[in-house]
C-alpha positions in Angstrom: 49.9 -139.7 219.5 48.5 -140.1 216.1 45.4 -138.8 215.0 45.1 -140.1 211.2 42.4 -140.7 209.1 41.1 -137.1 209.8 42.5 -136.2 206.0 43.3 -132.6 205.6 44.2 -130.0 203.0 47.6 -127.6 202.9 46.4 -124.5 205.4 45.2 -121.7 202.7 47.1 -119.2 201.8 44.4 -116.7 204.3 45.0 -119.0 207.4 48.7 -118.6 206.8 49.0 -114.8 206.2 47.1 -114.7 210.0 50.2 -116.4 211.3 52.6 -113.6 209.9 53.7 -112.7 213.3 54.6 -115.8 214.5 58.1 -118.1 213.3 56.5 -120.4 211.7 57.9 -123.0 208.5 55.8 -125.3 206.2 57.2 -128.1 205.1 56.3 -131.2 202.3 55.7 -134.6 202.7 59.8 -135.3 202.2 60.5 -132.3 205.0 61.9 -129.7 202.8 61.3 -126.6 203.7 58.5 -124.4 201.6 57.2 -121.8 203.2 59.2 -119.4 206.1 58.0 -116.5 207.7 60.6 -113.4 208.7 59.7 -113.9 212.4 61.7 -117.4 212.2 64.5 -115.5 210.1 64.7 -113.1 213.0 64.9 -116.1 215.5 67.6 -118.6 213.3 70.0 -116.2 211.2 69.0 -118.3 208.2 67.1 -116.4 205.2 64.0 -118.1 203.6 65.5 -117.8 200.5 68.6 -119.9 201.0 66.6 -122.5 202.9 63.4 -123.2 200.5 63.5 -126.6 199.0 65.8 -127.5 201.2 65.4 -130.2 204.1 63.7 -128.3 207.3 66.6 -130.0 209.5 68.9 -126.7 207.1 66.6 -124.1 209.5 65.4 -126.4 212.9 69.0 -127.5 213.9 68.2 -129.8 217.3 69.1 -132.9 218.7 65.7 -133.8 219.3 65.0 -133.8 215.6 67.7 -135.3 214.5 65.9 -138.5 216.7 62.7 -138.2 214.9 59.9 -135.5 213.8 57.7 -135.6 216.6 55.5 -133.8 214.1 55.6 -136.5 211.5 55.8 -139.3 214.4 52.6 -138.2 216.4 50.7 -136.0 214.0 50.2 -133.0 216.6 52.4 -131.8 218.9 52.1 -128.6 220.7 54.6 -126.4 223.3 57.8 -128.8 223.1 60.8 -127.6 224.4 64.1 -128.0 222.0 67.3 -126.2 221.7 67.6 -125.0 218.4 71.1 -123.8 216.7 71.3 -120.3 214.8 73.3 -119.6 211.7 76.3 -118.5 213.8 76.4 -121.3 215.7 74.5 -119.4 219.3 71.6 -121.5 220.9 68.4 -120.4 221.3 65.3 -122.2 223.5 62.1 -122.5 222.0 58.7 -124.2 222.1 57.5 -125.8 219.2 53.5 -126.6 217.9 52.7 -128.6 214.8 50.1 -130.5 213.0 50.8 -132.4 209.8 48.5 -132.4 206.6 46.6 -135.1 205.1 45.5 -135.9 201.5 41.8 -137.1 201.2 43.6 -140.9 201.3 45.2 -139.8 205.0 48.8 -140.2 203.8 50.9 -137.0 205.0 51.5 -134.4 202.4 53.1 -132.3 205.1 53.0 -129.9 207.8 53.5 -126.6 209.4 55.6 -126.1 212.3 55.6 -123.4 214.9 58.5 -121.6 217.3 58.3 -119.1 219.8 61.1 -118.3 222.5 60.5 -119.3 225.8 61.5 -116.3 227.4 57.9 -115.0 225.3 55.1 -114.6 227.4 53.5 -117.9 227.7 51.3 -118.1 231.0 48.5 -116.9 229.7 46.1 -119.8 228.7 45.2 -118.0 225.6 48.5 -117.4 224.1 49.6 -120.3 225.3 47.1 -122.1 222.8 47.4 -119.9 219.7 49.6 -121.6 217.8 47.6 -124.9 218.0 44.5 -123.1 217.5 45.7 -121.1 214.2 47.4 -124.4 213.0 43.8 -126.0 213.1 41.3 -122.7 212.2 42.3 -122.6 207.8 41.0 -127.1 208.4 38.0 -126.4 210.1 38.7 -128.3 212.8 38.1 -128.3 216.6 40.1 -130.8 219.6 39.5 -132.0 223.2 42.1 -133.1 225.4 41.2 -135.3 228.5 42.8 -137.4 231.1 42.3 -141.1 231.9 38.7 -140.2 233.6 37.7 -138.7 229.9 37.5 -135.2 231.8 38.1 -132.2 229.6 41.6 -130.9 230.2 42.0 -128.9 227.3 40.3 -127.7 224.3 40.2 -125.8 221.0 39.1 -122.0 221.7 36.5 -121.1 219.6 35.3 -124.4 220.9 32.9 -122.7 223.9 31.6 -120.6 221.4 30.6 -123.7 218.9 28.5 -125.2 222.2 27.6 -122.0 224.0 29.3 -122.6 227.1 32.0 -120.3 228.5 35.4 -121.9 228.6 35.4 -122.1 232.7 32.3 -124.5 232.5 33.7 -126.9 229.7 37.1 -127.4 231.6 36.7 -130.5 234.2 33.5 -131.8 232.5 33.1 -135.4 231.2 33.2 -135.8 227.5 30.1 -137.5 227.2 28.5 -133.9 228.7 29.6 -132.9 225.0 29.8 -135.8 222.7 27.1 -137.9 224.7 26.8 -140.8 226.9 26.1 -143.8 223.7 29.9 -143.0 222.6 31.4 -141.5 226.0 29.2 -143.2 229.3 30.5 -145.4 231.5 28.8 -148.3 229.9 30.3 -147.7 226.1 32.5 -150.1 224.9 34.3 -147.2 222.9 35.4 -145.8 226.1 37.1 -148.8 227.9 38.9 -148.9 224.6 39.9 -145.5 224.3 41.1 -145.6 227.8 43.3 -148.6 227.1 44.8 -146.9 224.7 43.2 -147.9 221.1 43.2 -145.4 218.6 39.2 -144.9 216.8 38.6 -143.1 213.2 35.8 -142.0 211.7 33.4 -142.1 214.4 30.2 -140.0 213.6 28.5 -138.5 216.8 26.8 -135.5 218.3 27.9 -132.4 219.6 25.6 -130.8 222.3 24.8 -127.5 222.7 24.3 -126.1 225.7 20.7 -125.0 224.4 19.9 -128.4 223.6 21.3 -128.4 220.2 22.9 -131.1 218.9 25.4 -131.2 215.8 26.5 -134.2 213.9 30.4 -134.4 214.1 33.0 -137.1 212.8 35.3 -138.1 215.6 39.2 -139.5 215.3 40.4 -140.3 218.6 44.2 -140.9 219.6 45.8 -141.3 222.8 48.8 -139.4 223.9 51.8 -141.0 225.0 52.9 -139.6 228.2 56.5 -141.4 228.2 57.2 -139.5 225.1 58.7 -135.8 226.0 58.5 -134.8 222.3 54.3 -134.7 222.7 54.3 -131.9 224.5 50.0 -132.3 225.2 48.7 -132.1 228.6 46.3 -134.6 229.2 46.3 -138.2 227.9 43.9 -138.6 224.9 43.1 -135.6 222.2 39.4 -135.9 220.2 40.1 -134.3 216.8 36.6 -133.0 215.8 35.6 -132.4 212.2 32.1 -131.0 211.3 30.3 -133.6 209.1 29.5 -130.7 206.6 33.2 -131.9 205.9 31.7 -135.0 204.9 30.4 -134.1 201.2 33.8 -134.9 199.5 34.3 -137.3 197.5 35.5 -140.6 199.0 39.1 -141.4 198.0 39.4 -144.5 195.8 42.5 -146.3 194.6 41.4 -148.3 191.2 38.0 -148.7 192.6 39.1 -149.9 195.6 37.5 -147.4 199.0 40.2 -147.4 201.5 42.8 -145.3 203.4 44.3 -147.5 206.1 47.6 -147.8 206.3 47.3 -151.0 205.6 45.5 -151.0 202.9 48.1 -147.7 201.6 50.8 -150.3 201.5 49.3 -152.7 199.6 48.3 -149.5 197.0 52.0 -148.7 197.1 53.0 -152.4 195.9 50.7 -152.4 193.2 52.1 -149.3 192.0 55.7 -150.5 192.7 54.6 -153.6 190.4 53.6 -151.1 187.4 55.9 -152.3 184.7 56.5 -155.8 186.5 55.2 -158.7 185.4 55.7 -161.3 188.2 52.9 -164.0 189.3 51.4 -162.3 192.1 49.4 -164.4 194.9 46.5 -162.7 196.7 45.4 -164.1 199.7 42.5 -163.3 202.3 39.5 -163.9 204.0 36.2 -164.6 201.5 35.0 -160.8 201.1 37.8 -159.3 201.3 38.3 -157.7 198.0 40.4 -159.9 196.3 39.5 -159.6 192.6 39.2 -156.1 193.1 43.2 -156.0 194.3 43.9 -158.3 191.3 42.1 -156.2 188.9 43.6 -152.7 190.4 47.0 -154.9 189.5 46.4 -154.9 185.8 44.8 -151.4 185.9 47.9 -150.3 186.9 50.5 -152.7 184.6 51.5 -152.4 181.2 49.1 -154.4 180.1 46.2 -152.4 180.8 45.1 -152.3 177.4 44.9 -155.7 177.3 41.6 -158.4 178.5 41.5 -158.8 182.0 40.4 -162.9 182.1 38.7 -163.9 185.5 37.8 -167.4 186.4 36.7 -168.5 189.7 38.3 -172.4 190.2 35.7 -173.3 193.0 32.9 -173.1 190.5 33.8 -174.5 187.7 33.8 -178.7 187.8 37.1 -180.2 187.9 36.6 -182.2 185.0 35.3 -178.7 183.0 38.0 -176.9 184.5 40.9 -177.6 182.0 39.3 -177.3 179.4 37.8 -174.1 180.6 41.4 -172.9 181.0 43.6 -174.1 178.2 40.8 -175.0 175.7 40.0 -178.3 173.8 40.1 -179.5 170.1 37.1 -181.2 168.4 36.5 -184.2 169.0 38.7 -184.6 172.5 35.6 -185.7 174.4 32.0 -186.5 174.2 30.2 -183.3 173.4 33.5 -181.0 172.0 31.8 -180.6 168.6 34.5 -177.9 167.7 37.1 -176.3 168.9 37.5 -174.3 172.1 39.7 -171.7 173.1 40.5 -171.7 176.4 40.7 -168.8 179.7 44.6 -168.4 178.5 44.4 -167.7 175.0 41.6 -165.0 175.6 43.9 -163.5 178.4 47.0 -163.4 175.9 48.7 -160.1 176.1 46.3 -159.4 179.3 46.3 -161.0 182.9 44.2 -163.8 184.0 43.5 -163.8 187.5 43.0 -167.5 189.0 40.7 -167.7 191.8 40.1 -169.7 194.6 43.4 -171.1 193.2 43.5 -173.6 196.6 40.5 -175.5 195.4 42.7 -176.6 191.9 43.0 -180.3 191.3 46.6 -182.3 191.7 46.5 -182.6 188.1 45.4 -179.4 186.8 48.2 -177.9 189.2 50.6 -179.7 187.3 49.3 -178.4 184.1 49.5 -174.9 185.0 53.0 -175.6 187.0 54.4 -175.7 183.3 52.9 -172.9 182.1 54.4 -170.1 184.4 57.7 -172.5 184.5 57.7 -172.3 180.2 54.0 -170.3 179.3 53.3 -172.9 176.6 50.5 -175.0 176.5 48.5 -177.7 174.8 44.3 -177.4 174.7 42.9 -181.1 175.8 42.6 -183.5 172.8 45.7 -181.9 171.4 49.4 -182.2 171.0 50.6 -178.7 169.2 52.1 -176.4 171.7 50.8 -173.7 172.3 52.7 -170.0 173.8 50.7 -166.9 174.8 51.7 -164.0 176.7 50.1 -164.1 179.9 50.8 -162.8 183.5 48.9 -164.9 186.1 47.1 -163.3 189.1 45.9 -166.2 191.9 43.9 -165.9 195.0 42.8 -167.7 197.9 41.1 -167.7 200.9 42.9 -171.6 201.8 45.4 -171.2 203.8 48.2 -173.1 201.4 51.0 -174.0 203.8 48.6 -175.5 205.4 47.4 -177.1 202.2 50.9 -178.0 201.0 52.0 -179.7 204.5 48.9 -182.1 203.8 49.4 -182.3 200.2 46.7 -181.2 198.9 48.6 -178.0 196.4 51.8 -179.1 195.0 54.7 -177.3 197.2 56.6 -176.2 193.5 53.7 -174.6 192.3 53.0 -172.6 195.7 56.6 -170.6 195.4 55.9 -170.1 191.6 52.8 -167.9 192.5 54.0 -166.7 195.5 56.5 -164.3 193.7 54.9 -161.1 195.5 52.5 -161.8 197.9 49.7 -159.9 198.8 47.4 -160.4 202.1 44.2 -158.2 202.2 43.2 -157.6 206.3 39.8 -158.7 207.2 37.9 -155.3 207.7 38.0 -155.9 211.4 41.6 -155.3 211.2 41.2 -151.7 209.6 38.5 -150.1 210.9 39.5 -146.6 209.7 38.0 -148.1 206.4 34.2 -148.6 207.7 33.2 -145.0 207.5 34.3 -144.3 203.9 33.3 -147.6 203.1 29.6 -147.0 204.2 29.7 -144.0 202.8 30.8 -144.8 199.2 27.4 -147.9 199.4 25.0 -145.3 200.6 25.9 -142.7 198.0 25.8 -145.4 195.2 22.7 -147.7 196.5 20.9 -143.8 196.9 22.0 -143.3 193.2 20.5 -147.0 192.3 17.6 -146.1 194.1 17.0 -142.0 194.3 17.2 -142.3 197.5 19.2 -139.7 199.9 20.0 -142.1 203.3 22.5 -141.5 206.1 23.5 -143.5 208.9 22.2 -142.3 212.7 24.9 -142.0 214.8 24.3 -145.2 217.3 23.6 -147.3 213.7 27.2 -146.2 212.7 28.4 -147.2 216.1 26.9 -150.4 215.5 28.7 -150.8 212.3 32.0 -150.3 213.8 31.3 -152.8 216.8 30.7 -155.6 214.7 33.3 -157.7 213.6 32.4 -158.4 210.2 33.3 -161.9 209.7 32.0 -161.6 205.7 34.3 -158.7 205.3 33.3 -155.9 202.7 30.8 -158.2 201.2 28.7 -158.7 204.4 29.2 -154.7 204.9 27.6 -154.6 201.1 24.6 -156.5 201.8 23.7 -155.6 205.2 23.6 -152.1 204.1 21.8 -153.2 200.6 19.2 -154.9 203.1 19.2 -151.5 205.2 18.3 -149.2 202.6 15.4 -151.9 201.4 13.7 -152.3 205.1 14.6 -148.3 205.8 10.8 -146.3 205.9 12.5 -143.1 206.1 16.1 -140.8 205.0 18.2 -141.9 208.4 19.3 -145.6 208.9 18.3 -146.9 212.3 19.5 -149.6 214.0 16.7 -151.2 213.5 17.0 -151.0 209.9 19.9 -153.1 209.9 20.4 -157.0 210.0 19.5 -158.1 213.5 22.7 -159.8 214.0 24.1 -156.4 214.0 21.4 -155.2 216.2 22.4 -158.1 218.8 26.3 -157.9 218.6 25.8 -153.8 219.4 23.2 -154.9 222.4 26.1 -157.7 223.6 28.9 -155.5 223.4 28.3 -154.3 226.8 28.9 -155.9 230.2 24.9 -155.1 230.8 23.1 -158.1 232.6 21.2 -159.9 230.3 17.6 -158.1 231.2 19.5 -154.8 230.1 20.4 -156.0 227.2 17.3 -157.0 225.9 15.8 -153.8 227.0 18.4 -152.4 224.3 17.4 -154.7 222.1 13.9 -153.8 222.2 14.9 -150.1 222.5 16.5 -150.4 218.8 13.7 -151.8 217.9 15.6 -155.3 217.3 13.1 -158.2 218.6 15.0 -160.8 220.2 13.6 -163.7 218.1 14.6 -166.2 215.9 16.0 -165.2 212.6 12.7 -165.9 210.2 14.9 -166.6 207.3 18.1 -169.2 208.6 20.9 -169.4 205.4 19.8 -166.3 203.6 21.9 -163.5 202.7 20.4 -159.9 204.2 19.9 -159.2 200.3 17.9 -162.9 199.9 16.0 -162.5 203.1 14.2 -158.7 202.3 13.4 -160.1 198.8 11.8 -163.1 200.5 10.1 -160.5 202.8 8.9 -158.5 199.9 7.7 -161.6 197.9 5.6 -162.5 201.1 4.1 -159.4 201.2 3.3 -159.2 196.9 1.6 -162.5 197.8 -0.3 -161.2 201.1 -1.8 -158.2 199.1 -2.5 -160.1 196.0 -4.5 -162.7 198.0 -2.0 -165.3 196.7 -2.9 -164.8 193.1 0.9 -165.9 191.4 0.2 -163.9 188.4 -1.4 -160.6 190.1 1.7 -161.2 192.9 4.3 -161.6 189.7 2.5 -158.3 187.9 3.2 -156.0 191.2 6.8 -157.7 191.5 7.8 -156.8 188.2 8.6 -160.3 187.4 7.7 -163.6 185.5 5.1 -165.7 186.5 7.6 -168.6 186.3 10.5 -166.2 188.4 8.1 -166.3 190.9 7.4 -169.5 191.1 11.3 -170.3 191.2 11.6 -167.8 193.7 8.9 -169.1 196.2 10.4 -172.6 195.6 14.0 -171.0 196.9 12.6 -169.0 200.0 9.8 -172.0 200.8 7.3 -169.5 200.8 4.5 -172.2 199.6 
C-alpha cells in the first residue's frame, strides 16, 4: 500500500514524548536509527546509545526485514507479526506499526516504527489502534479503511469525534455517508477506479458532519495489498485524510518547476546528478509539457549558471533565417546583412543554448550543427574564419526522432550526439499527483496578478483531475487563466471553467445520455457549440470581453478602446483576429 503525495513533517518532539511508554525507534531516510525509546531497550537488550546512527536492521533483527521495509515499501503498516532477535541471541514476538515521513516534495525523510509483544493485551479495539493513531496525531492527520464495497472497516479514533458520530455508527457505513456521493457514489468514476486498485492524490472533498456540517479535506487514497503479509491492515483500501487548513504551505518547487511525482523526482535527481557535467542533453515530450523549463532548471543547476542562458525556438524561426540566427553572418553575406551579426552561439558562449523544436531543423543546418558538438567551432554565413566558443547544447522536441531518422528526415549521427542523456517529461495525465499543487501554485499567482483570493470547489477540482489534458501544463495554465477571468465570485465552479472540461466531467460516467446533459446543465455548462472554434481559453474570454466593451459602448471603437485600456488601432487588430466585425 502506498499512500504518497500526502507530504509530512518529522513527528514533534511533543507527539513523541506521548509515545514514551511504548518501544518505539525513529529512523532517517537511509534507515539509521535516531531516536529509541527505553521501552524497546527493555524489549531488544540493545542500548540507544550503541545503536544511534547506526542502521535500524543493528536493533530490529528479523527475517522479514531483511526482505524489505514494509514501512518504507508500503508507507503504513500497522500490527505485523515478526520475530525479532535480542542482543543475546533469545527471540522475542512482536507486532509492529509504522508510518514514514514525507518532505513537502513527498520523497521519504523517514519514519517511526512501533513494537509491542504479542503476549500484550491486544483485543481491545482501542489499544489495538494506538500505535497507528499516535503515529498519525503530532501530522494532523485522520484514515479510513474499507473493503471492496467502500464500507468503513476501520478508522482513525478521534475520527467520530471530528464528524460527531459515535464510533459504532461509523463502522459498516459507506464512505460516501462521510466523504459524499460526487467522489464516493456508485456513479463516480473515482470509485470504479479506486476499486480496481488505482492509487489517487490530492483529491480535495468534503467531510460531513453528522449535523450537517461539512469540512473541506484533501484526500490520498491507496489500496492495500492483501497478498502481502507484511501490510498488516484489515480492509482493502486506506483514505489518508488531511485537513485543507494544511493546505497554506508553500507549494514545493524544484528550479521553478511545481512537481512531486515520482516521476518527475527522478528527472530532478538527473539534473542534479548532471551538476558539474557538461553533456548534450535531449529533452523530449509532448507540446506543454515543460520543456524549456527542465532545460532551463539544467543550467540553473550546472557550473555555468553564471553564464547566459540562449533560447531559440527552431520551428519559428525561417529556415533560411535560421543559420544565420544561430551562428551569425558577416557583412555583406546576403542581401540586407549590412553589418555583422553575431549569432545564438556566440551570445551563449560560456552559457547553454537550449535548441528547440530541434526535429523541425533542416538537413543542412543539421549538418552544420553536427560539427559543432563533434569539434564546437564554427564559421558565421559569408565567412571562412573559424570560429570556437564554449557552449553546452540543450535540445528538445516534441517529434518523435526515431521515427524521424527511419524516414530521414534528422540525420541518424546527429540524433546519438544529442541524445547523450535523455530526458522524457510525462504528459500530466501520466502524473496526476501533480494537478493539485499545480492548480494551486496558478491560483495563488493569477490571485497575486489580479488581487484576487479564488479556490477551486470540490467537484471543479474533480473535474480537473478527470480530464486528460492533452495540452499538458499549458492547457492547465490557460484554462485556469480563462477560470479566474469568467469567475463572478471567490470559488471556481465548474461552470467557470472551459466547457470542454465541463463536458469530459459530464461524459466520464456511464450515465445515458439524457443524464448527462442534465449534468451538464446542472454545472451550468450549456451543451452548445463552442462560440469561439481555434481559440485558446485565454483568446476566447478576451474576445468575450471585447464583445461586451463594444456592446456597452454602442460600437463606438474609440469609447470601446478607452474602457479596454487599449489603442484604437489594438482594437481594431483585435476585432479583425476574433471576427468580431
Amino acid at each position: 500500500m502506498e499512500v504518497g503525495g500526502d507530504p509530512t513533517a518529522a513527528l514533534p518532539t511533543d507527539a513523541l514524548a506521548d509515545l514514551a511508554d511504548l518501544a518505539y525507534f525513529q529512523v532517517d531516510a537511509d534507515r539509521n536509527v535516531v531516536a529509541m525509546s527505553p521501552a524497546l531497550e527493555r524489549i531488544t537488550g540493545f542500548r540507544a546509545e550503541d545503536v544511534l546512527g547506526r542502521s535500524c536492521l543493528t536493533v530490529i533483527r528479523c527475517n522479514e526485514c531483511l526482505r524489505g521495509c514494509g514501512v518504507f515499501k508500503h508507507g503504513l503498516v500497522r500490527n505485523v507479526p515478526i520475530t525479532l532477535y535480542r542482543e543475546d541471541g533469545s527471540e522475542v514476538h512482536v507486532l509492529k506499526s509504522g508510518r514514514v515521513f514525507r518532505d513537502d516534495e513527498g520523497n521519504i525523510t523517514g519514519a517511526i516504527e512501533v513494537v509491542r509483544p504479542v503476549d500484550a493485551d491486544v483485543g481491545n479495539q482501542t489499544g489495538d489502534r494506538f500505535e497507528l493513531d499516535m503515529l498519525l496525531r503530532g501530522l494532523g492527520r485522520e484514515y479510513l479503511l474499507a473493503d471492496d464495497d467502500l464500507r468503513i472497516v476501520g478508522h482513525s479514533l478521534s475520527l467520530p469525534a471530528l464528524v460527531g458520530r459515535p464510533p459504532e455508527a461509523i463502522e459498516g457505513l459507506p464512505i460516501s455517508d462521510l466523504l459524499g456521493a460526487d467522489l464516493f457514489g456508485p456513479d463516480s468514476p473515482l470509485r470504479a477506479a479506486i476499486v480496481g486498485g488505482e492509487r489517487r492524490e490530492g483529491l480535495r472533498g468534503l467531510l460531513h458532519g453528522a449535523d450537517g456540517s461539512q469540512r473541506p479535506v484533501s484526500l490520498s487514497i491507496g489500496p492495500i495489498d492483501a497478498s502481502d503479509e507484511c501490510a498488516g491492515i484489515e480492509g482493502s483500501i486506506v483514505v489518508m485524510i488531511r485537513p485543507e487548513e494544511d493546505e497554506g504551505r508553500e507549494v514545493p518547487r524544484f528550479e521553478g518547476i511545481v512537481a512531486r511525482s515520482p516521476s518527475m523526482q527522478r528527472i530532478f535527481r538527473v539534473i542534479e546528478l548532471l551538476r558539474d557535467n557538461d553533456s548534450t542533453v535531449l529533452v523530449t515530450g509532448e507540446s506543454g509539457t515543460g520543456k524549456e523549463l527542465v532545460a532551463s532548471a539544467l543550467h540553473a543547476n550546472s557550473h555555468r549558471a553564471g553564464g547566459p542562458f540562449v533560447a531559440v525556438n527552431c520551428a519559428a524561426i525561417p529556415s533560411e533565417l535560421l543559420e544565420s540566427e544561430l551562428f551569425g553572418h558577416a557583412r555583406g553575406a546576403f542581401t540586407g546583412a549590412v553589418r555583422d551579426r553575431v549569432g545564438r552561439f556566440e551570445l551563449a558562449d560560456g552559457g547553454t543554448l537550449f535548441l528547440d523544436e530541434i526535429g523541425d531543423l533542416a538537413l543542412g543546418l543539421q549538418a552544420k550543427l553536427l560539427r559543432f558538438l563533434q569539434e564546437h567551432t564554427f564559421e558565421r554565413v559569408g565567412e571562412t574564419k573559424t570560429r570556437r566558443v564554449d557552449v553546452r547544447v540543450i535540445a528538445a522536441t516534441n517529434v518523435n526522432l526515431v521515427r524521424a531518422v527511419a524516414e530521414r528526415h534528422f540525420r541518424e549521427d546527429l540524433y546519438y550526439r544529442l541524445r547523450v542523456v535523455p530526458i522524457e517529461i510525462p504528459p500530466l495525465r501520466d502524473r496526476r499527483e501533480d494537478l493539485e499543487l499545480l492548480t494551486r501554485f496558478f491560483l495563488e499567482r493569477i490571485g497575486r496578478e489580479r488581487g484576487r483570493a479564488l479556490r477551486l470547489a470540490p467537484s471543479a477540482g474533480r473535474a480537473l483531475l478527470l480530464y486528460p489534458w492533452p495540452g499538458n501544463v499549458r492547457e492547465l495554465e490557460n484554462s485556469l487563466e480563462y477560470a479566474t477571468t469568467v469567475c463572478e465570485g471567490q470559488t471556481i465552479h465548474i461552470r467557470d471553467l472551459p466547457q470542454e472540461i465541463g463536458r469530459h466531467y459530464a461524459d466520464s460516467s456511464d450515465l445515458p445520455p439524457e443524464s448527462i446533459e442534465n449534468r451538464l446543465a446542472a454545472a451550468g455548462v450549456a451543451p452548445v457549440e463552442d462560440p469561439h472554434p481555434g481559440l485558446t481559453p485565454i483568446e476566447a474570454a478576451e474576445a468575450v470581453r471585447i464583445r461586451e466593451a463594444l456592446e456597452e459602448a454602442r460600437f463606438r471603437r474609440g469609447e470601446a478602446a478607452r474602457r479596454l485600456g487599449m489603442s484604437r488601432t489594438t482594437l481594431w487588430r483585435k476585432m479583425k483576429q476574433y471576427r468580431l466585425g
